[in-house]
N, C-alpha and C positions, 0 to 999 in steps of 0.2 A: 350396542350402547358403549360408550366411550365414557369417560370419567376424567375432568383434566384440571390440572392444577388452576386456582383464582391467581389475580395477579399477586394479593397478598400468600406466597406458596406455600412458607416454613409455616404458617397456622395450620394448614390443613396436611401437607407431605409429612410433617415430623407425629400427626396425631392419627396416622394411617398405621398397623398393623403388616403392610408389605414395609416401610423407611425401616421397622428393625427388625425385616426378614432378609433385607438386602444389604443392610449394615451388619448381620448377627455375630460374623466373624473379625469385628475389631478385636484388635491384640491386648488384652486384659494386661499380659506381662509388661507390654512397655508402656501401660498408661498409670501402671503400679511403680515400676521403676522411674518414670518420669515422676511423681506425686513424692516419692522419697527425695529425689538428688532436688527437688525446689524447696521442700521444707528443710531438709539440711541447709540447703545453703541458705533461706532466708531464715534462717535460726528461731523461727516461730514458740512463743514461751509452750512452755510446757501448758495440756488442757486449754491450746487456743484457739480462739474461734475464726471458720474460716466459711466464705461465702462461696458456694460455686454455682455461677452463674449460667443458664443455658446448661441444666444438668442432665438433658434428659431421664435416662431411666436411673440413673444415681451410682453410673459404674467406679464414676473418681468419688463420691462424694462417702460412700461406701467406703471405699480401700484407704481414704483419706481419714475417714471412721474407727478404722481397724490400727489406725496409730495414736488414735489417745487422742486427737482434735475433736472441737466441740462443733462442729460442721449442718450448716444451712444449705440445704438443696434448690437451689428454683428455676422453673421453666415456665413459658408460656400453654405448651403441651398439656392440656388436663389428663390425658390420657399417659402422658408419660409420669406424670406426678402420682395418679394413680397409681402404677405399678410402683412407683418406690416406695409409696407411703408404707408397705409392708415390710421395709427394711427400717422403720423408725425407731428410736429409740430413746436413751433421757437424752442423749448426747448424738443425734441423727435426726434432723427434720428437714421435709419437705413441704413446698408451698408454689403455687402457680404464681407466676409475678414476670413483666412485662422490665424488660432489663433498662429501657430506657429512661426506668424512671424509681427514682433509690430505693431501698428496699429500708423498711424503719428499724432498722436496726444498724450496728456498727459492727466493724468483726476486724478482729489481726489481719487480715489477708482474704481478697476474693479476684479468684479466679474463673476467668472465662477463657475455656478449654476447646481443643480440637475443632478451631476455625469455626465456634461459635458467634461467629461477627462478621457485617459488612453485609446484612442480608436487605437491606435498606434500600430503597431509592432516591431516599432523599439524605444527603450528607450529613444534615443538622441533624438526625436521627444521631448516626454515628459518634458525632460530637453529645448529644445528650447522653449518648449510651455511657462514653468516657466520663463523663461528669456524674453522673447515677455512680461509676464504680466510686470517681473520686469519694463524695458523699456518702457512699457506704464504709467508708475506713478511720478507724480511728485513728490519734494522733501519730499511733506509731507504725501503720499499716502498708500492706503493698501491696500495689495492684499487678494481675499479670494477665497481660492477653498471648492466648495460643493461637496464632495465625498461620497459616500458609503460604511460603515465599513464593510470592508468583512469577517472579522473575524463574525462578526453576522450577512451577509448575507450568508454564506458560512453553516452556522450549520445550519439555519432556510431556506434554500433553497427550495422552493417546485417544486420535480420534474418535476411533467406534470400538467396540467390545457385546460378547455376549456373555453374562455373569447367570449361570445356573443355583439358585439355591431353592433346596428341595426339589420343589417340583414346579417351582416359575422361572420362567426365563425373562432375564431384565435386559432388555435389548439397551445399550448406554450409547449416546452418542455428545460427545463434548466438543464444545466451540470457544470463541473467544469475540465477542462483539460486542463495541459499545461501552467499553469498561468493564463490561461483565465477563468473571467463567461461567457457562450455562452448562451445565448437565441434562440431559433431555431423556427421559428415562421410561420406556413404553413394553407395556409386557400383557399379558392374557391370563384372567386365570377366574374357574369358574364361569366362562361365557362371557365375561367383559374382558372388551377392550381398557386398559389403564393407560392416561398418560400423565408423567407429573413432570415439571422443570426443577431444577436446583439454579438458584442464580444468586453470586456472588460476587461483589465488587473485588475487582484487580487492585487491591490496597496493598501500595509499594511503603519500604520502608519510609521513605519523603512521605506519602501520604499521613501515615501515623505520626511522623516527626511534625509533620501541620498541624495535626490535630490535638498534640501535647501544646505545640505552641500557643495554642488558641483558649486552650481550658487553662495556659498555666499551671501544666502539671510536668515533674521533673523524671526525664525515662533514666532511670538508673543505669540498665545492661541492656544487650539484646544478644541469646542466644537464638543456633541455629539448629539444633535438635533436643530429642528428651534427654541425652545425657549432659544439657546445659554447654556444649562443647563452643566456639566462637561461631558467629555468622557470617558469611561467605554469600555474594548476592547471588552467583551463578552455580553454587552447587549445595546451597542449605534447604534441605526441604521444609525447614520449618521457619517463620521469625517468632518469637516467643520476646515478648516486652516486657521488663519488669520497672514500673515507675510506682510514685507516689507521690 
């Protein structure tokens, strides 16, 4: 038996139990030090409220927690909302909530982290997505998307890979077609065959520059990693947008 991704994929891959056994090993340290050097620099008042958007299990939204912000969690994932809800607190909530559509509240600052975007196949999605954050921010607020520059994922691509955690083997094979990166991700475990895709659009920095243009929203910066450092098209791993 075989089990494979629907075409809507992030519903079902991100509410799977293997997405964060093969993710398990994200770097805690630099998604802490990247949450300090954005609040520093965007001078967030003291005890302010910050949205993070696409939170999964609540790794930023936590650590973001632990510095005195009054911090909103949300994901589409029940499953992931689930496991955060047991990090809640007066000043820590979580709530399942579809990004492309505002969330009823306002907050200083919401962030959507770690190439939480562009999962889409329809562009006006993306564009609603941008407008949902605009409409989440109050008068004095800033939006920031963490994207990955594809211009230097794209040349440093690595085609296939076999990634062992625990005791499944995640056979990975990435491509590039059609506008999309796909990740193709197939492994065994327990008598099943698994197959799931990751597919995301090649959103260049022009593309995002479109897409401000269109909503009317003004991109302040754009760095190229978590220590905020300048962006470079051909060697930033990250574009990280900060507008409002």
């Amino acid at each position: 038996m075989i089990e494979k991704t629907p075409d809507n994929w992030f519903a079902s891959w991100f509410d799977t139990t293997y997405y964060h056994l093969l993710y398990k090993d994200r770097n805690d340290s630099e998604a802490e030090l990247f949450m300090t050097h954005l609040t520093n620099f965007l001078n967030l008042p003291e005890n302010g409220t910050i949205l993070d958007l696409a939170c999964g299990k609540g790794r930023h939204a936590k650590f973001l927690n632990s510095l005195a912000y009054n911090v909103t969690g949300v994901d589409l994932s029940e499953n992931s909302i689930n496991s955060a809800k047991q990090f809640e607190n007066n000043s820590l909530k979580f709530d399942v909530h579809d990004m492309r559509t505002p969330y009823p509240k306002q907050f200083d600052a919401v962030f959507n982290l770690f190439t939480s975007f562009g999962y889409f196949d329809d562009d006006n999605d993306n564009i609603a997505t941008i407008k949902a954050i605009q409409q989440s921010l109050n008068d004095t607020g800033f939006g920031v998307i963490d994207f990955m520059n594809v211009d230097y994922i794209i040349e440093n691509l690595v085609a296939e890979e076999i990634k062992t955690v625990e005791t499944v083997d995640f056979h990975i094979k990435r491509f590039v077609k059609d506008g999309y990166i796909y990740k193709e991700i197939r492994f065994t475990d327990k008598g099943t065959d698994h197959f799931y895709t990751e597919k995301v659009q090649a959103i260049s920095l022009n593309d995002f520059e479109r897409y401000f243009e269109q909503t009317h929203i003004n991109l302040l910066a754009i760095f190229g990693d978590y220590k905020l450092n300048s962006f470079h098209s051909k060697t930033s791993k990250r574009l990280i947008l900060l507008f409002k």
